[in-house]
C-alpha positions as CSV (number, residue, x, y, z in Angstrom):
1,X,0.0,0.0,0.0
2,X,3.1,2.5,0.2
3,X,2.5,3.3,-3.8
4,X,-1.3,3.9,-3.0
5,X,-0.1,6.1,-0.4
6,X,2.6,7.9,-2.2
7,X,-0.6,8.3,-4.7
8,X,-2.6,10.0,-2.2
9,X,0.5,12.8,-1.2
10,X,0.8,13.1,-5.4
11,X,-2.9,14.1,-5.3
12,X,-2.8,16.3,-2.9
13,X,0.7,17.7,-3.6
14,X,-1.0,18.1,-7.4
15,X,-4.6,19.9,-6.4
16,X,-2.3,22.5,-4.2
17,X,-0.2,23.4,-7.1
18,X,-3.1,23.4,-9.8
19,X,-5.0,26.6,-8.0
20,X,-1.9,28.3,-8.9
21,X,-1.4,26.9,-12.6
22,X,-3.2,29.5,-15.1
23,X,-5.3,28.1,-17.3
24,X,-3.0,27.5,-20.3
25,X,-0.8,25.3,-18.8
26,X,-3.1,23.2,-17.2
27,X,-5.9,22.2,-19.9
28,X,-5.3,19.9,-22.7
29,X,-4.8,22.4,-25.4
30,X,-1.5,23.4,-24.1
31,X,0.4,21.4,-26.1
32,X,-0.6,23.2,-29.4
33,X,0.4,21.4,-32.7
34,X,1.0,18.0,-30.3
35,X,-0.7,14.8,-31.8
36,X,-1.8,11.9,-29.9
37,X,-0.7,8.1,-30.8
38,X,-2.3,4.9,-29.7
39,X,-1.0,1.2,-29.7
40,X,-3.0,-1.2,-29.2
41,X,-2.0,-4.5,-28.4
42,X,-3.2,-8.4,-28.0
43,X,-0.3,-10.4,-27.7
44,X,-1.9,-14.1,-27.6
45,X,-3.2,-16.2,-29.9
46,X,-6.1,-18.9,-29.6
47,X,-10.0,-19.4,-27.7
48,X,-8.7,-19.2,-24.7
49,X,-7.7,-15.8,-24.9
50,X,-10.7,-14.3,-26.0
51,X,-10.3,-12.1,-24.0
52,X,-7.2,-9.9,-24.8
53,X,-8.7,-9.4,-28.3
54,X,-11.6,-8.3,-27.1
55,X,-10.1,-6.0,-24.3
56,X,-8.2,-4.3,-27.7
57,X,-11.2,-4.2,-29.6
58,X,-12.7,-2.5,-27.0
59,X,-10.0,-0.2,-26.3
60,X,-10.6,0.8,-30.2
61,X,-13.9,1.9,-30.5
62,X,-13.2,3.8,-27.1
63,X,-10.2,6.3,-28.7
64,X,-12.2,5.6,-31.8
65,X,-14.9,7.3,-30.3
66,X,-13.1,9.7,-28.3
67,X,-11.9,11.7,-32.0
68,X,-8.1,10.2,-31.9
69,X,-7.8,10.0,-35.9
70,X,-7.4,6.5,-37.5
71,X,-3.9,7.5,-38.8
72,X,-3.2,7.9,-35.3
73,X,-4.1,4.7,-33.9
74,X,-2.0,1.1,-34.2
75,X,-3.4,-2.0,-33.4
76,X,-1.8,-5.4,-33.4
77,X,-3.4,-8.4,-32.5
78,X,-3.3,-12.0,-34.1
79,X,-7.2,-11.3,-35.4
80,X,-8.2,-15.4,-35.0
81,X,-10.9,-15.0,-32.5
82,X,-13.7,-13.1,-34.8
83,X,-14.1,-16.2,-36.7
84,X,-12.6,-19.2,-35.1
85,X,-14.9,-22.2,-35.3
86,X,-15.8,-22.2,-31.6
87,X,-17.1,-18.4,-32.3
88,X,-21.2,-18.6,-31.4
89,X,-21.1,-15.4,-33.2
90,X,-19.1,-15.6,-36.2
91,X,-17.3,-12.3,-37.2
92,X,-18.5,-10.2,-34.2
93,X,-16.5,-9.9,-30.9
94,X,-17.9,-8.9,-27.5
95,X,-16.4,-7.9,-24.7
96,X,-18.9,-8.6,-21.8
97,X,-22.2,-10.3,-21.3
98,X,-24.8,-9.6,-24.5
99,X,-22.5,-6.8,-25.3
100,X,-22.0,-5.1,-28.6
101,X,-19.4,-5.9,-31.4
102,X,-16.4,-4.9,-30.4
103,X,-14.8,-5.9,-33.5
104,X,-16.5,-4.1,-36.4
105,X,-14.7,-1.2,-37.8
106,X,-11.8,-1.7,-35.9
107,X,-8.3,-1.6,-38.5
108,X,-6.0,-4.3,-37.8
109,X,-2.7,-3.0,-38.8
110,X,-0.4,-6.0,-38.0
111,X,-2.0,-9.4,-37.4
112,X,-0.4,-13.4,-37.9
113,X,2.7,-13.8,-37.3
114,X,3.1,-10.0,-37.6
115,X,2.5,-10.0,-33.9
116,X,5.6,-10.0,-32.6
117,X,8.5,-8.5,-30.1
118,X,11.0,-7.2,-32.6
119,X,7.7,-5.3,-34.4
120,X,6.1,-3.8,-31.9
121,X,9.4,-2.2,-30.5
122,X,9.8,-1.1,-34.1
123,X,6.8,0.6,-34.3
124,X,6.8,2.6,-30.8
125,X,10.4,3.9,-31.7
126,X,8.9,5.3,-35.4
127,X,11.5,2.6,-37.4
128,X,9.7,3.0,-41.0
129,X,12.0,1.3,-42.8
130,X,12.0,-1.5,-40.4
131,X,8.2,-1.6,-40.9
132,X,8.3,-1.5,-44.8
133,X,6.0,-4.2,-46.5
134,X,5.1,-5.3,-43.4
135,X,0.9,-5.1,-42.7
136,X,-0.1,-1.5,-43.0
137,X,3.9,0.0,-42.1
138,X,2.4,2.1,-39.5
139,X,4.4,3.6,-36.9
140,X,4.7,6.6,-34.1
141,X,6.2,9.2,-36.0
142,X,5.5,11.1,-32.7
143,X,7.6,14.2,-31.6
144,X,8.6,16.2,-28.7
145,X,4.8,18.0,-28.6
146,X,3.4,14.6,-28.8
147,X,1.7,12.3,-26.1
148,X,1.6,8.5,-26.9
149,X,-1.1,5.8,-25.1
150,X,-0.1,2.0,-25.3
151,X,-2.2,-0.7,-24.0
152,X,-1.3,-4.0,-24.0
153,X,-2.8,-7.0,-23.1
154,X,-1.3,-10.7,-22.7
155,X,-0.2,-12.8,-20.4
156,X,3.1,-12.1,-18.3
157,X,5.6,-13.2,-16.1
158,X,8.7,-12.0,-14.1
159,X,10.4,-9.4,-16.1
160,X,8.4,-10.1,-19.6
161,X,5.3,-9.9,-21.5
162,X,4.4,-12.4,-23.8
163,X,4.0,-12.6,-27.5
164,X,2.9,-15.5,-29.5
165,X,6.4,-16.9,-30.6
166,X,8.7,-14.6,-28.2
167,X,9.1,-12.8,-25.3
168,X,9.1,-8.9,-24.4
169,X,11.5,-8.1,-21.6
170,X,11.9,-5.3,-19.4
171,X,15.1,-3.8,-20.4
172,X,14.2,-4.3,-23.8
173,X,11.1,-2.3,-23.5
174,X,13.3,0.3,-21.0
175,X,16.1,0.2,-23.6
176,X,12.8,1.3,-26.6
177,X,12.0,4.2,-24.0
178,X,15.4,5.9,-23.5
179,X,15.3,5.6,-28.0
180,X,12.5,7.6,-27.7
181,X,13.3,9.8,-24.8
182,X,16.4,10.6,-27.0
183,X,14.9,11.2,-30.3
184,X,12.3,13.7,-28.4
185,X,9.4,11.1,-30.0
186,X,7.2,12.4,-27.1
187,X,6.2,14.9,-24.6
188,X,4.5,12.4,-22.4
189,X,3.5,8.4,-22.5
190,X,0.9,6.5,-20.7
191,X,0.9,3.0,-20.5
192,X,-1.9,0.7,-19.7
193,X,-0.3,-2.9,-19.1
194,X,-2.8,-5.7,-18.6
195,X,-0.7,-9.0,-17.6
196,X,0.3,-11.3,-14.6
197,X,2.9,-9.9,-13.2
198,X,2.7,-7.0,-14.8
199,X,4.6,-4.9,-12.2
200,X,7.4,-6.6,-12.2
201,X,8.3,-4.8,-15.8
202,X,9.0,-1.4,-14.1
203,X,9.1,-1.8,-10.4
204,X,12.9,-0.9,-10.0
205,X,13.4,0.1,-13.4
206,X,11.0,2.7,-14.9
207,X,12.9,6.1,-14.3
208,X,10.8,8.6,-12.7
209,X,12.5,11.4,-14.7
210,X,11.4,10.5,-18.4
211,X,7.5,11.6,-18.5
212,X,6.1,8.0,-18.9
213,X,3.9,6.9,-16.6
214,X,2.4,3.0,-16.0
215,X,-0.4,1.4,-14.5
216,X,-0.6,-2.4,-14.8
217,X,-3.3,-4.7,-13.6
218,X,-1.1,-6.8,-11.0
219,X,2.0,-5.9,-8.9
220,X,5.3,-7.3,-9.5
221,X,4.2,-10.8,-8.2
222,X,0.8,-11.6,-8.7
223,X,-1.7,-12.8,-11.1
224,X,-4.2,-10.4,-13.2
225,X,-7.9,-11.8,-13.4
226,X,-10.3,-12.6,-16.5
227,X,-13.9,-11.5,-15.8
228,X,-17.0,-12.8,-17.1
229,X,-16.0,-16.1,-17.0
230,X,-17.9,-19.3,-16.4
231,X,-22.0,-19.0,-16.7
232,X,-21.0,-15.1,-17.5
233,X,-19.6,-16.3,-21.2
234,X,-22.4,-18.3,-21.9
235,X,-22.3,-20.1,-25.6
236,X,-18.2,-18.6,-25.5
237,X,-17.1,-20.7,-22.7
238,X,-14.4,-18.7,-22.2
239,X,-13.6,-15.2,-20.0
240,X,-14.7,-12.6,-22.2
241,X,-12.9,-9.5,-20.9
242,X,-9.9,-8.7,-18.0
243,X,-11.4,-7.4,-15.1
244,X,-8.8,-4.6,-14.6
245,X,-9.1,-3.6,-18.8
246,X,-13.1,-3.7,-18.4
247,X,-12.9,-1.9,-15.5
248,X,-11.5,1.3,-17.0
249,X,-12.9,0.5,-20.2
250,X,-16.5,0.4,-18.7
251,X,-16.4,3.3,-16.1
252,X,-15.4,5.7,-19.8
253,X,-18.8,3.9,-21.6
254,X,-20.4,5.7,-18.6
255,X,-22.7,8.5,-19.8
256,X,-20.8,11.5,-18.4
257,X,-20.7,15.3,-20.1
258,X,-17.9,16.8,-22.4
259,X,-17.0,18.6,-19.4
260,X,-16.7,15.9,-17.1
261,X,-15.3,13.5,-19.8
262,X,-11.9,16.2,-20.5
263,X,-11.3,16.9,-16.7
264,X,-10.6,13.4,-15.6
265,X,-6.8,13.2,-14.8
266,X,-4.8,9.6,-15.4
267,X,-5.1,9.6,-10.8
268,X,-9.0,10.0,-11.2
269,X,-9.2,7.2,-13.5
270,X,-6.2,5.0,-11.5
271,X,-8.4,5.6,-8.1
272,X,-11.9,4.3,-9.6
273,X,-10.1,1.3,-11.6
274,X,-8.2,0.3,-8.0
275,X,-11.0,0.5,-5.8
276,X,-13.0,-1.7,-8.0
277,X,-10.4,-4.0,-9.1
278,X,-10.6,-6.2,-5.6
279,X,-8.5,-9.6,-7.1
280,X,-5.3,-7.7,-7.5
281,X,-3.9,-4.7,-6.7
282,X,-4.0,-1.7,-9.8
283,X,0.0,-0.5,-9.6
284,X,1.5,2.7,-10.6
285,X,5.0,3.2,-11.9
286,X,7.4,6.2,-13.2
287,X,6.5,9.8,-13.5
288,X,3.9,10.9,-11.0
289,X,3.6,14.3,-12.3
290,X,2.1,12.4,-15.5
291,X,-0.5,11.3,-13.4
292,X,-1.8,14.8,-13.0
293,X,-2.3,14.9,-16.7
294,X,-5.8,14.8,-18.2
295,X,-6.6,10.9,-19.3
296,X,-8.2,13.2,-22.3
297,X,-4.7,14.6,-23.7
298,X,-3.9,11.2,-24.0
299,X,-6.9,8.9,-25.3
300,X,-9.2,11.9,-26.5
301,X,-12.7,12.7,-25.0
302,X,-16.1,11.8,-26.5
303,X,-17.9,14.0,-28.7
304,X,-14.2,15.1,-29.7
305,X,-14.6,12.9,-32.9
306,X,-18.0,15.0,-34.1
307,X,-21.7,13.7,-34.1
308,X,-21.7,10.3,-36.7
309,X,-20.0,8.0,-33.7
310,X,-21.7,4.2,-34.6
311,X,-20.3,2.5,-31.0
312,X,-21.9,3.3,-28.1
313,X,-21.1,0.3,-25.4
314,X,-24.1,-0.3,-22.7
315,X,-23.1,1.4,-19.6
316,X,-24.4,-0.3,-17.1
317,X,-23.0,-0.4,-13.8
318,X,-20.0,-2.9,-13.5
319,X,-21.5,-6.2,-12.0
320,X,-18.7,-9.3,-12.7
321,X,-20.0,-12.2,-10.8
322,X,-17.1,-14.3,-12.5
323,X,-13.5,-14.2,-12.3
324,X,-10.4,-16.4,-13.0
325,X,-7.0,-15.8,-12.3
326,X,-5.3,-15.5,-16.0
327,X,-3.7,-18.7,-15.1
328,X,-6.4,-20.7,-15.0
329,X,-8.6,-19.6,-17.1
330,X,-8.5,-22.5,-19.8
331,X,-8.0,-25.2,-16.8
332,X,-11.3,-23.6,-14.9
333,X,-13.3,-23.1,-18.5
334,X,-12.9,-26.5,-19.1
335,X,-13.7,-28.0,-15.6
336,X,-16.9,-25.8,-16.1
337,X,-17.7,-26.5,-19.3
338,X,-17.8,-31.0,-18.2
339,X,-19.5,-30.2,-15.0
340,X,-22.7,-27.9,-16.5
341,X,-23.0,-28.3,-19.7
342,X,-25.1,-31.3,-21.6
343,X,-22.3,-32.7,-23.3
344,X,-22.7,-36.2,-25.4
345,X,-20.8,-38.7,-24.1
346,X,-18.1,-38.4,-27.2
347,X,-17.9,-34.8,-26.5
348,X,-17.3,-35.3,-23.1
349,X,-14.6,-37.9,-23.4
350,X,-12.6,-35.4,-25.2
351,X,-12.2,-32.7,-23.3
352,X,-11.4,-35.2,-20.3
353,X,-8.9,-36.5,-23.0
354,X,-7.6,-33.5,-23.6
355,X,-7.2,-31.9,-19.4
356,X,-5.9,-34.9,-19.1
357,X,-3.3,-34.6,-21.4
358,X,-2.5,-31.3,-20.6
359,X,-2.2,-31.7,-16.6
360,X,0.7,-34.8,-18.2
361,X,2.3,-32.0,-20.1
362,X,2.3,-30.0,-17.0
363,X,4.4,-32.7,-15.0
364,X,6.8,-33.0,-17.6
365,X,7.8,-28.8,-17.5
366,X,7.7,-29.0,-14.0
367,X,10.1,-31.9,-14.0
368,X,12.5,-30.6,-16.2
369,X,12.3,-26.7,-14.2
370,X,12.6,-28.7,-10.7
371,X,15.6,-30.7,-12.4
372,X,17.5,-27.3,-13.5
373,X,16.7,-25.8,-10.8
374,X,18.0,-28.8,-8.2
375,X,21.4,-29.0,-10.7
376,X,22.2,-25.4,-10.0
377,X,21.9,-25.3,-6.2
378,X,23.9,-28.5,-6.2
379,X,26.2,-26.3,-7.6
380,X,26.2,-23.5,-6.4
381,X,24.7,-23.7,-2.9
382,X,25.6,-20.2,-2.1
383,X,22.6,-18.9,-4.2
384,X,20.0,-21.5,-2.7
385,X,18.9,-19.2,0.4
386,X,18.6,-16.0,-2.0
387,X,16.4,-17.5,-4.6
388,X,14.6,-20.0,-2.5
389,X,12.7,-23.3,-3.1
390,X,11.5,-24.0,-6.3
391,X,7.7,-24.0,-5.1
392,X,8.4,-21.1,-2.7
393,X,11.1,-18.4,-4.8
394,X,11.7,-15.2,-2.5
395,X,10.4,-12.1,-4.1
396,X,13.5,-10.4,-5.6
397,X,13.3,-7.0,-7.0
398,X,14.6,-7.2,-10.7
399,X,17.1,-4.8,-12.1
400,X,18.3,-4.1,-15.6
401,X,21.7,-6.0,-15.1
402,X,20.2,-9.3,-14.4
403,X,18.2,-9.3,-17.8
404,X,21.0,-10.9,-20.5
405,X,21.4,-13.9,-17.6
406,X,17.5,-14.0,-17.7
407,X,17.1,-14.4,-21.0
408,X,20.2,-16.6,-22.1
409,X,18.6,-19.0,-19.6
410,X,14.9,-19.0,-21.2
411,X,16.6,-19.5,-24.8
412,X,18.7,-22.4,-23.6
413,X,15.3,-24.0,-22.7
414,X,13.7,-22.8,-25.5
415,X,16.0,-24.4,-27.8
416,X,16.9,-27.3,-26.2
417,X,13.6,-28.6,-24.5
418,X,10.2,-26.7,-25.6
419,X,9.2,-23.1,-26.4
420,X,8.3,-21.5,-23.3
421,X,6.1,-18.7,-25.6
422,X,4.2,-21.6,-26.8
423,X,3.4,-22.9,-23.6
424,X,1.7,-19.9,-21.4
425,X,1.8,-22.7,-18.4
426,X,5.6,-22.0,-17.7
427,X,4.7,-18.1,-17.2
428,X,3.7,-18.8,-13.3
429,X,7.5,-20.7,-12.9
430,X,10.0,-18.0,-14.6
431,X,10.4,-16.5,-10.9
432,X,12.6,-18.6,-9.5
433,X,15.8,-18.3,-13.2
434,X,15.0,-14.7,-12.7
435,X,16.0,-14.9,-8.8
436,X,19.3,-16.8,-10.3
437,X,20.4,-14.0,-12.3
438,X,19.6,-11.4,-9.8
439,X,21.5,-13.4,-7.5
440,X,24.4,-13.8,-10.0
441,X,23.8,-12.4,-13.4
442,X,26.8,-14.7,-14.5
443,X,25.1,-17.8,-13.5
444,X,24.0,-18.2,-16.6
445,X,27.3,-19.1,-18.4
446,X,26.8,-22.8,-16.6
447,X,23.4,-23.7,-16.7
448,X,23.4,-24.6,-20.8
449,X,24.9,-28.6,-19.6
450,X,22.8,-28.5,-17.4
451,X,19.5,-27.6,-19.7
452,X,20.7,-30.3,-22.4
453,X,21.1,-33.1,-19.4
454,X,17.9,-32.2,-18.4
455,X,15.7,-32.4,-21.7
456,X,17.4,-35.3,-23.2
457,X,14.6,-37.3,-22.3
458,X,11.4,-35.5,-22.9
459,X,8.5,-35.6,-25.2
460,X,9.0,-33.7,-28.3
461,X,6.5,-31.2,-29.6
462,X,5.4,-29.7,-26.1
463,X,3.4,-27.1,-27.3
464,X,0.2,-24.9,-25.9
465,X,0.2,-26.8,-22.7
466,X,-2.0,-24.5,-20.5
């Protein structure tokens, strides 16, 4: 509760100094000739994320809405939810209970195997030839008048957010921000990270001195939750939406005046998402001052965009019966989906076929991780009380040093045993290599034996084991 606190002195220390700010400096319009940029991002693939798409879809027809210009906004997401074969509603995408369609009208600039790490740190840094003849080649050609919104929304994991074939890792992301912070690409950022974990990608390493300011759905070690899950997703059988995404996305569909709408500061909108978002706790990282902004500079305001807007989302007040830590959310569908629902018996016998297999797949990862893990205490048994058990890792605090150990040690096991993006199980068992490098960011350099020793015996083809 020390950020929440720290929050509360910010607010404070920012509603004494605003009766003294004149007017132009502390309305929107102050940054004359300034555009805002939006990227929006789903970095999953498959039914059982449903929701991420639909959180970005969402997200889109909000700025949409609000008057940012479609020039302005990016959007990547794999795009194989609107008509997958398990879709009740075939080319329509919703992102709560008898919702509307999220998903019509909204551009998808990079989709497939577009999707990826290397792209989407393209894109945020402006790289246009980097982009060429790939999807649309859009990128933020932002500058130092500029303010730049990214949401993304994935799965996560201690010091990374996932893509479909790679990871994103902190410093990479830090490293993308100083590129931009250097090439004056922006006046101000706001970030809007929906992930387990989430935290854990700027606690310790987000300067508070380069006008970017985060707010992710978890804290450095905990999970984020799907919402609308279970008898909530009806014919979807799947979560439809994340609760912390559709609880900032939801409070906006509120009817609320012009007025109203364009005075709502990025602290406004962190208190009402925090206080309703009861499963984990709503973080806040960087540049407090940012905070102060209005969420309008950086998302627009409705009624900005003129009077022919086609997407107005039911705004009923927020009432999620269902949630489901991301982590179980395709274990927990399924369970519910053999337990409720009038399944033939052939039916039935597959989906049993199929937990089953996947809770097999399970053991295997967590022998081989127990079996590195076990190789390089017996090793080195100086590290063991700093990282701790392999059920029970201590919480370290990341820093940007320990990332090349970090991920040299994910590759090895990537190539040697079985993708770890392909398998979103692995995500809740990353802690305890990161404690290793942030207990020696060498330690990597004897842990490739040991990998190779350890998946010599393994089924091949591990893939999407949940």
């Amino acid at each position: 509760m020390g950020v929440f606190s720290l929050v509360s002195l910010a607010l404070f220390a920012i509603g004494s100094f605003a009766a003294h700010v004149p007017k132009s400096t502390a309305n929107e319009e102050s940054f004359v000739g300034g555009k805002k940029w939006v990227v929006l991002v789903a970095g999953s693939e498959g039914w059982s994320n449903y929701r991420h798409q639909a959180d970005i879809c969402h997200a889109y027809q909000i700025v949409k809405e609000n008057g940012i210009p479609e020039e302005n906004i990016i959007t990547m997401m794999v795009d194989d939810i609107a008509y997958n074969s398990r879709n009740p509603t075939p080319g329509k995408i919703i992102n709560k209970p008898k919702g509307n369609d999220v998903y019509q009208g909204v551009i998808i600039d990079y989709k497939g195997d577009d999707v990826n790490k290397s792209n989407f740190l393209k894109i945020i840094t402006g790289d246009q030839a980097g982009m060429r003849s790939i999807g649309t080649g859009k990128v933020v050609l932002g500058g130092q008048l500029d303010r730049i919104f990214i949401n993304f929304v994935d799965h996560g994991a201690s010091g990374l957010l996932g893509f479909p074939d790679d990871y994103l890792y902190a410093d990479e992301l830090n490293d993308a921000f100083t590129t931009m912070n250097n090439n004056e690409s922006y006046k101000k950022m706001l970030l809007y990270i929906e992930a387990c974990k989430a935290g854990s990608m700027f606690d310790g390493i987000l300067s508070e001195d380069t006008n970017i300011f985060a707010v992710t759905a978890s804290g450095p070690r905990e999970s984020s939750y799907g919402c609308y899950c279970q008898s909530e997703s009806g014919p979807y059988k799947t979560c439809l939406g994340d609760l912390f995404s559709v609880t900032w996305m939801e409070d906006l569909d509120k009817p609320t005046s012009k007025q109203s709408a364009r005075k709502r500061t990025v602290f406004n909108d962190f208190t009402v998402t925090r206080t309703n978002v009861t499963k984990s706790n709503v973080m806040i990282y960087g540049d407090l001052d940012t905070g102060s902004e209005k969420l309008s500079s950086f998302i627009g305001y409705r009624g900005s965009g003129g009077d022919d807007s086609s997407f107005v989302q039911q705004s009923d007040e927020l009432n999620i019966k269902n949630t489901a830590s991301s982590r179980d959310v395709h274990e927990s569908s399924v369970k519910y989906e053999l337990e409720h629902d009038m399944l033939s018996l052939p039916e039935a016998l597959k989906l049993t076929a199929k937990l089953r297999k996947n809770n097999e797949m399970r053991s295997v990862i967590d022998s081989v991780f127990r079996d590195i893990y076990s190789e390089v205490v017996k090793e080195r048994p100086d590290v063991k009380s700093e990282i701790g058990e392999y059920d029970e890792p201590n919480n370290l605090k990341l820093n940007l040093a320990m990332f090349p150990c970090y991920r040299s040690v994910l590759n090895l096991i990537t190539e040697n045993c079985f993708s770890l993006p392909k398998n979103p199980y692995v995500l809740d068992h990353l802690t305890v290599f990161a404690n290793m490098c942030v207990a020696d960011n060498q330690i990597h350099e004897m842990v490739g034996s040991i990998v190779t020793k350890s998946c010599s015996n393994i089924p091949k083809n591990i893939i999407n084991v949940q």
